[in-house]
Structures are given as C-alpha cells and as structure tokens.
TIVEX-312264 format. One record per residue: x, y, z of N, C-alpha, C in turn; residue in one letter. Coordinates in nm, 2 decimals, padded with zeros to 4 digits. Layout:
N
<<X,Y,Z>,<X,Y,Z>,<X,Y,Z>,"a">
...
END
This chain:
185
<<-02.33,-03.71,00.77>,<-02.32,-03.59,00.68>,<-02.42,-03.48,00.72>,"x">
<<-02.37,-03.35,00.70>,<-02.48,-03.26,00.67>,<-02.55,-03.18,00.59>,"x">
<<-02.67,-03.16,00.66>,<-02.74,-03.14,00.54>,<-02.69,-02.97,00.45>,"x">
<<-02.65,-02.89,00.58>,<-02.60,-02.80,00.51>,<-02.50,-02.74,00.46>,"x">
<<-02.41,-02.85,00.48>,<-02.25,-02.86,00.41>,<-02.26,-02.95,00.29>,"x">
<<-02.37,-03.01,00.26>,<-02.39,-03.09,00.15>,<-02.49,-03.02,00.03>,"x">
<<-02.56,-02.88,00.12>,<-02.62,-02.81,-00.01>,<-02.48,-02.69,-00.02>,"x">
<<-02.47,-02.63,00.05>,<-02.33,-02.56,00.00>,<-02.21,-02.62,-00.08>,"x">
<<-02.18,-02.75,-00.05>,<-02.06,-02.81,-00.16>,<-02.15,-02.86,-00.29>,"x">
<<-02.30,-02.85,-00.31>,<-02.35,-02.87,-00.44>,<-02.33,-02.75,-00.47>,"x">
<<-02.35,-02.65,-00.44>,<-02.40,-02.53,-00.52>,<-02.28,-02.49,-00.57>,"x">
<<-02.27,-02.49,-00.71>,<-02.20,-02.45,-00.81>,<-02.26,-02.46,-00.93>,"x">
<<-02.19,-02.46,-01.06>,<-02.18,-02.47,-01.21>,<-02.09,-02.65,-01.25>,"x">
<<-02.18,-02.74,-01.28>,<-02.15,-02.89,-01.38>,<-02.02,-02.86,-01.42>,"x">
<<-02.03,-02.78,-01.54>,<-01.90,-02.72,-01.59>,<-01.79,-02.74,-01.52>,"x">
<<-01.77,-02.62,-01.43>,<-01.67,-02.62,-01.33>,<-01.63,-02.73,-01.23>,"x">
<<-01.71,-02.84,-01.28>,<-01.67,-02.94,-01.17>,<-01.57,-03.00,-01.29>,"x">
<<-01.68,-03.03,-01.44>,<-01.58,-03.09,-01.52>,<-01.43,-03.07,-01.56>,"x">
<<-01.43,-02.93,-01.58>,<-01.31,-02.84,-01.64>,<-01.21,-02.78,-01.47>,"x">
<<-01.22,-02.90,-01.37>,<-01.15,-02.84,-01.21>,<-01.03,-02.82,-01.23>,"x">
<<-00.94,-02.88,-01.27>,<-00.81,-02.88,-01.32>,<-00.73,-02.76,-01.33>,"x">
<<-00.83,-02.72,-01.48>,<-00.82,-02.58,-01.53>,<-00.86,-02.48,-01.49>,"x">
<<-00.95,-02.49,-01.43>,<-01.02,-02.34,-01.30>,<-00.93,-02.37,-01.24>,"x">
<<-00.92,-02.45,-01.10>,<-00.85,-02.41,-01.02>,<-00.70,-02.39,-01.05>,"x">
<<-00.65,-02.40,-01.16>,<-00.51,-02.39,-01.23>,<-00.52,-02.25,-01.23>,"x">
<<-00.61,-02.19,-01.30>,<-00.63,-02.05,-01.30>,<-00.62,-01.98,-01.19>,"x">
<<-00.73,-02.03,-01.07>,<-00.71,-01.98,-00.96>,<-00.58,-01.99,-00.88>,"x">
<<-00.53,-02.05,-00.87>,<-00.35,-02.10,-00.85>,<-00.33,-02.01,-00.88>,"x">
<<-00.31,-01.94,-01.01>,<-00.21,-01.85,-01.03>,<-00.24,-01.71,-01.01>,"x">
<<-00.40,-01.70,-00.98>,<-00.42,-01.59,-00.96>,<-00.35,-01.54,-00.77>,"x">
<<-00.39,-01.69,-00.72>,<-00.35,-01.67,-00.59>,<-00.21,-01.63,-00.56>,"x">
<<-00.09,-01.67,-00.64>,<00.03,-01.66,-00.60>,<00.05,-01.51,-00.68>,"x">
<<00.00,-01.49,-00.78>,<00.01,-01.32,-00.81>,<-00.04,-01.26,-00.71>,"x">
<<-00.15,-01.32,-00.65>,<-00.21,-01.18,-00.54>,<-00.06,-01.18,-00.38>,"x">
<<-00.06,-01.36,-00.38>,<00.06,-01.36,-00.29>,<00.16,-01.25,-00.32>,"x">
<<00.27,-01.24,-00.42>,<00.36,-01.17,-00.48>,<00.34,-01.00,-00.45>,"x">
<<00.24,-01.00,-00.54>,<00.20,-00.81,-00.49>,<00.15,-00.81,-00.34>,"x">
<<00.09,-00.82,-00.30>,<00.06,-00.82,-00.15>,<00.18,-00.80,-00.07>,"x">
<<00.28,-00.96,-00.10>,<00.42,-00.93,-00.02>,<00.53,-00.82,-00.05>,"x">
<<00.51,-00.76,-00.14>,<00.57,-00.67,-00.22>,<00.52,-00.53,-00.11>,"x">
<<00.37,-00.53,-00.13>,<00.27,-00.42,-00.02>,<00.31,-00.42,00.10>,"x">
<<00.32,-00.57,00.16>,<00.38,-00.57,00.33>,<00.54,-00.55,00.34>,"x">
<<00.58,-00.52,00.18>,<00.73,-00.52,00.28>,<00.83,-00.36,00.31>,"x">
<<00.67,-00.26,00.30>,<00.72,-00.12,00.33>,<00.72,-00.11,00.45>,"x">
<<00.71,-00.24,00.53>,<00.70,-00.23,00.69>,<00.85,-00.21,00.74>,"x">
<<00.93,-00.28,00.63>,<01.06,-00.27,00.66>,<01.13,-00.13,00.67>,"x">
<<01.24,-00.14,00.77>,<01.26,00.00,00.83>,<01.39,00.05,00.71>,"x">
<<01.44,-00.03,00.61>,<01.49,00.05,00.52>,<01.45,00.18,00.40>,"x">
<<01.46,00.26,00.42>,<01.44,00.41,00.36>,<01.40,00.36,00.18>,"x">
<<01.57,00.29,00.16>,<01.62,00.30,-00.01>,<01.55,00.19,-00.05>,"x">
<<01.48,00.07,00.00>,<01.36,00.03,00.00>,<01.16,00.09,-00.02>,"x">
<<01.18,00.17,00.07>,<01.07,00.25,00.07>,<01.03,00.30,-00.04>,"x">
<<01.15,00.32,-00.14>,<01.11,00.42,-00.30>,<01.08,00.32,-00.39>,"x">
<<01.06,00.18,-00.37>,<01.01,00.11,-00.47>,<00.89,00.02,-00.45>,"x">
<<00.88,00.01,-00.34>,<00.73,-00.02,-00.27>,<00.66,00.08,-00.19>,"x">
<<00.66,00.18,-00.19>,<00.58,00.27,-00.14>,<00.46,00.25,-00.17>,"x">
<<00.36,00.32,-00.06>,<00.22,00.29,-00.08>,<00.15,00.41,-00.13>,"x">
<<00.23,00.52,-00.16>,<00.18,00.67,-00.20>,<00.34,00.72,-00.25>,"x">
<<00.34,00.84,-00.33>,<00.43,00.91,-00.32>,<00.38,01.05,-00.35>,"x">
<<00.46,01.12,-00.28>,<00.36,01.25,-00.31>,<00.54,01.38,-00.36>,"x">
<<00.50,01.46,-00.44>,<00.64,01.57,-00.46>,<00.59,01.70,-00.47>,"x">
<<00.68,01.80,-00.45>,<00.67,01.92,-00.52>,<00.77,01.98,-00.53>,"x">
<<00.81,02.14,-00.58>,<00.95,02.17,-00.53>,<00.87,02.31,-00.55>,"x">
<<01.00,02.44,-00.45>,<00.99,02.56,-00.46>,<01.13,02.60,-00.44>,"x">
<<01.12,02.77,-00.49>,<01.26,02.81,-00.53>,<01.31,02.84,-00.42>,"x">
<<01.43,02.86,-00.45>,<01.54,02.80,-00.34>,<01.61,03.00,-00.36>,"x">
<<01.68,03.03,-00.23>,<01.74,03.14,-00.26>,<01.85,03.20,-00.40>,"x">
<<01.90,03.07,-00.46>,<01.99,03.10,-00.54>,<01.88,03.12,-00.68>,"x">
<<01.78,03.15,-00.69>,<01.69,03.10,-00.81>,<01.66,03.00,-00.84>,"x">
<<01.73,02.90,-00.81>,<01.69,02.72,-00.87>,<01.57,02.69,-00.82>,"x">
<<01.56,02.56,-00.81>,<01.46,02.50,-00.74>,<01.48,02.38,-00.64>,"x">
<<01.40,02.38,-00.57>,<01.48,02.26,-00.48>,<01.34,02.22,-00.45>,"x">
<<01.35,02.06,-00.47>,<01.24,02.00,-00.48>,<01.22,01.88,-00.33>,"x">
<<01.09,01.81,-00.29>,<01.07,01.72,-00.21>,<00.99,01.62,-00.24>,"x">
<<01.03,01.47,-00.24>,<00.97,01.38,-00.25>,<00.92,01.26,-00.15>,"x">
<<00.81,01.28,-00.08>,<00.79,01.16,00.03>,<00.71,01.06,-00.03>,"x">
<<00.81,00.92,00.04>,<00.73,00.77,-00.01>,<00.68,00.75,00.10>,"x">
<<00.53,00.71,00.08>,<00.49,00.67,00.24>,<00.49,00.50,00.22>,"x">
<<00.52,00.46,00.35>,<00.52,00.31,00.39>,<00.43,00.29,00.50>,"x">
<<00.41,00.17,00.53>,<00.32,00.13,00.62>,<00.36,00.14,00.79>,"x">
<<00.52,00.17,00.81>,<00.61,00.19,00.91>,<00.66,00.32,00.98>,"x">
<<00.69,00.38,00.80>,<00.78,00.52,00.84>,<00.78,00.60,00.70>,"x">
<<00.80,00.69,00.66>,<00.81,00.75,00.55>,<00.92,00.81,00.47>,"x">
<<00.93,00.80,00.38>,<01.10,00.89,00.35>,<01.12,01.02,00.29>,"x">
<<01.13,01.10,00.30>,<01.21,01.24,00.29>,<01.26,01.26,00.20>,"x">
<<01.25,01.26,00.06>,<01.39,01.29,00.02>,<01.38,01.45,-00.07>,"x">
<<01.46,01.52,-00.02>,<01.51,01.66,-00.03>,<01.63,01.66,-00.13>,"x">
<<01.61,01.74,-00.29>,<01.69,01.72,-00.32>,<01.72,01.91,-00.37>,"x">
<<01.84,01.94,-00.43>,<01.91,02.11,-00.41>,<01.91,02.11,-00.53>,"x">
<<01.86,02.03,-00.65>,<01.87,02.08,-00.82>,<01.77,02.01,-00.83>,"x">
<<01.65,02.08,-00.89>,<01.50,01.99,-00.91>,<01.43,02.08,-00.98>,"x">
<<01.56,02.12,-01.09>,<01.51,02.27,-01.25>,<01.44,02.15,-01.31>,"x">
<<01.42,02.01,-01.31>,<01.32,01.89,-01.42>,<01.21,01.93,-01.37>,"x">
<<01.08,01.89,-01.42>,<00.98,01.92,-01.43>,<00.95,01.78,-01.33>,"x">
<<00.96,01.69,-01.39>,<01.01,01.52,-01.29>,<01.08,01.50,-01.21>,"x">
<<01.06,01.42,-01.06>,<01.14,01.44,-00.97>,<01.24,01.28,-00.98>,"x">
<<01.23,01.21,-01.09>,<01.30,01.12,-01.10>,<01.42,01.21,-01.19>,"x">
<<01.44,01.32,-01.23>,<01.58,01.39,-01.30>,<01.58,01.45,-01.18>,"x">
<<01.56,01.50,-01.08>,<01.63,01.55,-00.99>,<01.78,01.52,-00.93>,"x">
<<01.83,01.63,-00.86>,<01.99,01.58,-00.83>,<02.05,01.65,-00.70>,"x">
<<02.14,01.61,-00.66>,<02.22,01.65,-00.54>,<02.07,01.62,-00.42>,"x">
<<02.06,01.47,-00.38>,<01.94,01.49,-00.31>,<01.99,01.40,-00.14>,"x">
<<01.92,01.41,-00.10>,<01.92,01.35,00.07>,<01.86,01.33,00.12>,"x">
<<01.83,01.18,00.17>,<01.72,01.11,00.20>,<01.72,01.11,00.41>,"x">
<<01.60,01.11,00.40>,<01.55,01.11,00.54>,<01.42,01.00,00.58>,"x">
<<01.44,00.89,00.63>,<01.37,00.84,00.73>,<01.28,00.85,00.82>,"x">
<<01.12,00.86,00.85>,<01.07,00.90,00.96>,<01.00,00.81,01.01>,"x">
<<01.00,00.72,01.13>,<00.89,00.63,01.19>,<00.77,00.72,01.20>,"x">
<<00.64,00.61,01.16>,<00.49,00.68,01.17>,<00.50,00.74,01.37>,"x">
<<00.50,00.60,01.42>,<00.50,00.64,01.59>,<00.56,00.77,01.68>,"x">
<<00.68,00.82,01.58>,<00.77,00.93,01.60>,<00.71,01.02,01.55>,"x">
<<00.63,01.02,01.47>,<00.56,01.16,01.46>,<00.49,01.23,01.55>,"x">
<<00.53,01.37,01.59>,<00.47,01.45,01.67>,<00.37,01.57,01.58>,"x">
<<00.30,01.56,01.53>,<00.23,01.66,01.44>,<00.15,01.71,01.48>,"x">
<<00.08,01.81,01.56>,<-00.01,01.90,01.64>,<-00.09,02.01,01.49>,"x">
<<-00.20,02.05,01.54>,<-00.32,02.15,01.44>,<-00.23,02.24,01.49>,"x">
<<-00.16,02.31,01.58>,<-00.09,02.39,01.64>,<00.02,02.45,01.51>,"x">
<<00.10,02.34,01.48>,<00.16,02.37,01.35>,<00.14,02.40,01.23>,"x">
<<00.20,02.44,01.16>,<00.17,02.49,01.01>,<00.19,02.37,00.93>,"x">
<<00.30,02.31,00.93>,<00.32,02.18,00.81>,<00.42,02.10,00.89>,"x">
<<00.43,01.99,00.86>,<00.55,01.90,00.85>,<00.61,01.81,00.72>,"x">
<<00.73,01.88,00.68>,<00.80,01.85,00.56>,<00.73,01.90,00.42>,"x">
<<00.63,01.99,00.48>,<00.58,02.07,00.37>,<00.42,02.03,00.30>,"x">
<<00.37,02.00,00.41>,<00.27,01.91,00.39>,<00.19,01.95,00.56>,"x">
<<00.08,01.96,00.55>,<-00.05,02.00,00.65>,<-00.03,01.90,00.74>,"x">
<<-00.09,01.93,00.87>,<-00.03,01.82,00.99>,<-00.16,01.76,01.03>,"x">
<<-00.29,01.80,00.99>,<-00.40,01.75,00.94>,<-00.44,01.58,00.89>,"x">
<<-00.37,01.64,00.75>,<-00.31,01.51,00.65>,<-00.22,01.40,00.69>,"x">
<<-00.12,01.49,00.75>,<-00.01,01.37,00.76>,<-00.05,01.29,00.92>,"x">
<<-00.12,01.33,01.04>,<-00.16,01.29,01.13>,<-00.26,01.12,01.09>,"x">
<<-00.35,01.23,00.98>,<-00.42,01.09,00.94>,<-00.36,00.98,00.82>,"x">
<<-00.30,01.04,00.77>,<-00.23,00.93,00.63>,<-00.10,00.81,00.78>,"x">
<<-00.08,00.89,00.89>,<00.01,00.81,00.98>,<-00.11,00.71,01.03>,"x">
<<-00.19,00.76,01.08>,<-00.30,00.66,01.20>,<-00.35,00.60,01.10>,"x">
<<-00.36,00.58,00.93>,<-00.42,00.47,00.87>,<-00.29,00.41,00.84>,"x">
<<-00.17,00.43,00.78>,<-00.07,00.35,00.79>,<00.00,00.28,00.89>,"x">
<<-00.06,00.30,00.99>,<00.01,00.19,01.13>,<-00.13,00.13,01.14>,"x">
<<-00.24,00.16,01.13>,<-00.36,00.05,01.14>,<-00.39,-00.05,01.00>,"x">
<<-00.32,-00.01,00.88>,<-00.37,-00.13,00.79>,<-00.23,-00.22,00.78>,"x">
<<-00.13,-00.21,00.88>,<-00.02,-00.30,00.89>,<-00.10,-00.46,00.96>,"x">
<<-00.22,-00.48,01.02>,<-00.23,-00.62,01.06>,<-00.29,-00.69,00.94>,"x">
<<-00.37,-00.59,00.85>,<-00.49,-00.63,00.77>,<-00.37,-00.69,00.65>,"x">
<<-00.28,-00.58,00.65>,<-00.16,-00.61,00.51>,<-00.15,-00.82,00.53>,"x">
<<-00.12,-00.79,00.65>,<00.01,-00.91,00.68>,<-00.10,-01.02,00.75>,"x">
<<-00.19,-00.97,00.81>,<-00.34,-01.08,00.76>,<-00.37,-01.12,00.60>,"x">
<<-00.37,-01.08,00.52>,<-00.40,-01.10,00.38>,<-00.30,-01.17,00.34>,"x">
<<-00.15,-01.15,00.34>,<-00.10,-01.21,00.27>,<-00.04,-01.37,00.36>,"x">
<<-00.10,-01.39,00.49>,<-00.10,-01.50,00.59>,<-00.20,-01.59,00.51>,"x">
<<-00.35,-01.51,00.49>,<-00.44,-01.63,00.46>,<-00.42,-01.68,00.31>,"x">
<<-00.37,-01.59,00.20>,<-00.36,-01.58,00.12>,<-00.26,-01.77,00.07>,"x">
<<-00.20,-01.79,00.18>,<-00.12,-01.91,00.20>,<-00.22,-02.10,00.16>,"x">
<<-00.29,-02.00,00.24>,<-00.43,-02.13,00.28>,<-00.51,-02.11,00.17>,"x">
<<-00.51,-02.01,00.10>,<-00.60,-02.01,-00.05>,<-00.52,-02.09,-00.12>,"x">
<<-00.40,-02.07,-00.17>,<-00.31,-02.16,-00.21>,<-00.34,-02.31,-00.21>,"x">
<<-00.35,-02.35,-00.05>,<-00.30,-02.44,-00.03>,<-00.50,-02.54,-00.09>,"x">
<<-00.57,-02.45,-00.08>,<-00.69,-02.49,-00.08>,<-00.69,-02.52,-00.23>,"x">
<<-00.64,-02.45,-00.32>,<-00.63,-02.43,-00.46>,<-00.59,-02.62,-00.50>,"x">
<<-00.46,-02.60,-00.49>,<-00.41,-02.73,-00.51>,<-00.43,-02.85,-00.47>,"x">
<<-00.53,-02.82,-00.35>,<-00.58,-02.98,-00.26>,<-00.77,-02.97,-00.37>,"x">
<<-00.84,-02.84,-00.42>,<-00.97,-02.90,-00.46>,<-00.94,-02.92,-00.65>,"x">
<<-00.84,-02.94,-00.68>,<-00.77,-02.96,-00.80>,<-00.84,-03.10,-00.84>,"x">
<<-00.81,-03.17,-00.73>,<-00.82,-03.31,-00.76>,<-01.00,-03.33,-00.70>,"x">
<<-01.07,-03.43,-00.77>,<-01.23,-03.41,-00.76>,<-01.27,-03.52,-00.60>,"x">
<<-01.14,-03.62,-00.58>,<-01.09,-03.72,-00.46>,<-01.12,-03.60,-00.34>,"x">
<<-01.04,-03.52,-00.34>,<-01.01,-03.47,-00.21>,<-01.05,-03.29,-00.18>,"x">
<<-01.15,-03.30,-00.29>,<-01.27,-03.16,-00.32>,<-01.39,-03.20,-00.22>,"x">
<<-01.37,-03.17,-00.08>,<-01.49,-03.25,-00.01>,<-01.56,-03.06,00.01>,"x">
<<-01.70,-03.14,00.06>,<-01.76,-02.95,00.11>,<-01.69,-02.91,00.24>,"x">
<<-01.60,-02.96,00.29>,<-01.52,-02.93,00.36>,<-01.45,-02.84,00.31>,"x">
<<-01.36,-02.88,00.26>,<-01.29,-02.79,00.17>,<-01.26,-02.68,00.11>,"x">
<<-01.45,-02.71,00.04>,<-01.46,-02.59,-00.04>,<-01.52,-02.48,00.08>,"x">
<<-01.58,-02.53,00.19>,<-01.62,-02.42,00.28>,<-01.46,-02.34,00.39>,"x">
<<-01.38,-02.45,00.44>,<-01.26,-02.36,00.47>,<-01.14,-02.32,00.36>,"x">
<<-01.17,-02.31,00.24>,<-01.12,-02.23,00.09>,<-01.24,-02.12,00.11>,"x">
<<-01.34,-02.11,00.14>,<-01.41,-01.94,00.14>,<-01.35,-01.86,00.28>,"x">
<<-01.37,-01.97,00.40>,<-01.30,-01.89,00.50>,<-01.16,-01.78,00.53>,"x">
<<-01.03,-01.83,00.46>,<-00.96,-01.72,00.46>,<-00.98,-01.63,00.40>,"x">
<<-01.01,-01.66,00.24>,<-01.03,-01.55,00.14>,<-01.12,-01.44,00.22>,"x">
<<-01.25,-01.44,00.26>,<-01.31,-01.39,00.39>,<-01.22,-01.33,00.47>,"x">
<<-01.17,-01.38,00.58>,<-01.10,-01.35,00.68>,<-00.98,-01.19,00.59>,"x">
<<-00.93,-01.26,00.48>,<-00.83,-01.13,00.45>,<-00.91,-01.00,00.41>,"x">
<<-01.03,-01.01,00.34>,<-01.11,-00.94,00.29>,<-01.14,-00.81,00.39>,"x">
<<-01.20,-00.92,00.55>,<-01.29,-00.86,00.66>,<-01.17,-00.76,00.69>,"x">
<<-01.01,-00.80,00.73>,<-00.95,-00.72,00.80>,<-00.86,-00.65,00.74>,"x">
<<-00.92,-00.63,00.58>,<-00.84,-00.49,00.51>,<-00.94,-00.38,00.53>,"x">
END
C-alpha cells in the first residue's frame, strides 16, 4: 500500500461513506444530465443546418427595411462546425420566431474568408465573426473531450456505489477525468 493513496482515499466526510448509495446515486444522475446536455452541445458539429436551430451555441438576429417598406430580417445559429443563415422577406414581428417567407443558408467555419479589409459578413463585423469562428473550431476537442470522460465519471459513479469496490484507487481515477474534461474546456 501507499502511503499517499491511503491518505487521499481517507480524506473525506464519515457521513458520506455511510449514506454512499445515495450520494453517489445523486452523483449518477447528475453525471448522465451533464452527459445528455453536453451531447446535445457536441452535436452542432453536425453539418445539418435544420439541426443547428435547436442546438445552437449562440443565436444572434436583427432585421432592416427592405425596398418595399417591410422589413426583412436575419437570424444566425452558431455551431461549433458551421453556422446558419437564415434570411427571411416578412420580419414586420418584433420576434424572429413569427417571421416568414425565410431561407436558410449553411456556412462551414473553415470556409470562411473574412478579412479587416471588409465591412461585414452576413451583416455582422468580420472582426467578430473571424473570432466567434477561431473559438468555435477550437472548443470542438474540449466539447467532445468532456463528454468522452464524462463516460468514466459514470462508470466511476456506479463501481464506488458499492463500499467492496470503493478502493483509493478508484476514488483517485474518478477525479482524473472529471479533471481532464475541465483542463480541456
């Protein structure tokens, strides 16, 4: 044995050893909520558009008037992949969810060409959108790191349940992924 894997697996609360069941039952469920939303978070990686409007990681709108007097409005979902566009030709609601007559557009982050040279792209500063791209193609490993170790919290949950097979082992690689997802968000 060691000595310092044997003061780390003491160090806790009596309590919590007694009531392990129910903590870690707790924790269980917290872990598969965090699983669920997380995989929910990684799956704007996917290159579907009509997708992108319900997991998006931002949405941003506005609208201005259009030659005929109306208004014609724009709403982009950002994803962790590509972004969506959608342009719509009646956008007199004040909300861009009553908007109407609209058309959706697609953009891969990588495909973006956005230069200080330009004035905007899709109506939006090339400033902004330069950097809202270079942070959404760099937090795609950390996404899909988190919800990888998030597995092994799980599985850590259900194996220190029982007080048999709660070694300081255990409890020390059950801190390691939670760690590991933390470091690479």
């Amino acid at each position: 044995d060691n000595r310092k894997a044997r003061i780390f697996g003491n160090f806790g609360f009596k309590f919590f050893d007694k009531e392990r069941k129910a903590f870690m039952g707790v924790a269980l469920s917290v872990t598969i909520c965090a699983m669920l939303f997380t995989a929910v978070s990684i799956s704007t990686i996917s290159p579907n558009v009509h997708f992108l409007h319900i997991t998006a990681w931002g949405v941003a709108s506005f609208r201005y008037d259009s030659d005929d007097g109306g208004k014609i409005g724009r709403v982009n979902y950002i994803g962790l992949q590509k972004f969506a566009v959608v342009t719509c030709k009646e956008a007199d609601a004040e909300y861009y969810f009553d908007w109407s007559k609209c058309s959706v557009k697609g953009v891969w982050w990588s495909s973006v060409k956005c230069s200080d040279g330009e004035e905007d792209f899709y109506g939006f500063p090339c400033g902004p959108i330069d950097t809202c791209g270079n942070t959404s193609l760099n937090l795609q490993f950390g996404a899909v790191m988190t919800c990888v170790t998030l597995i092994f919290a799980m599985i850590g949950c259900l194996t220190r349940m029982r007080k048999v097979a709660d070694t300081n082992f255990q409890k020390m690689i059950g801190c390691f992924p939670d760690t590991l997802g933390i470091i690479t968000q």
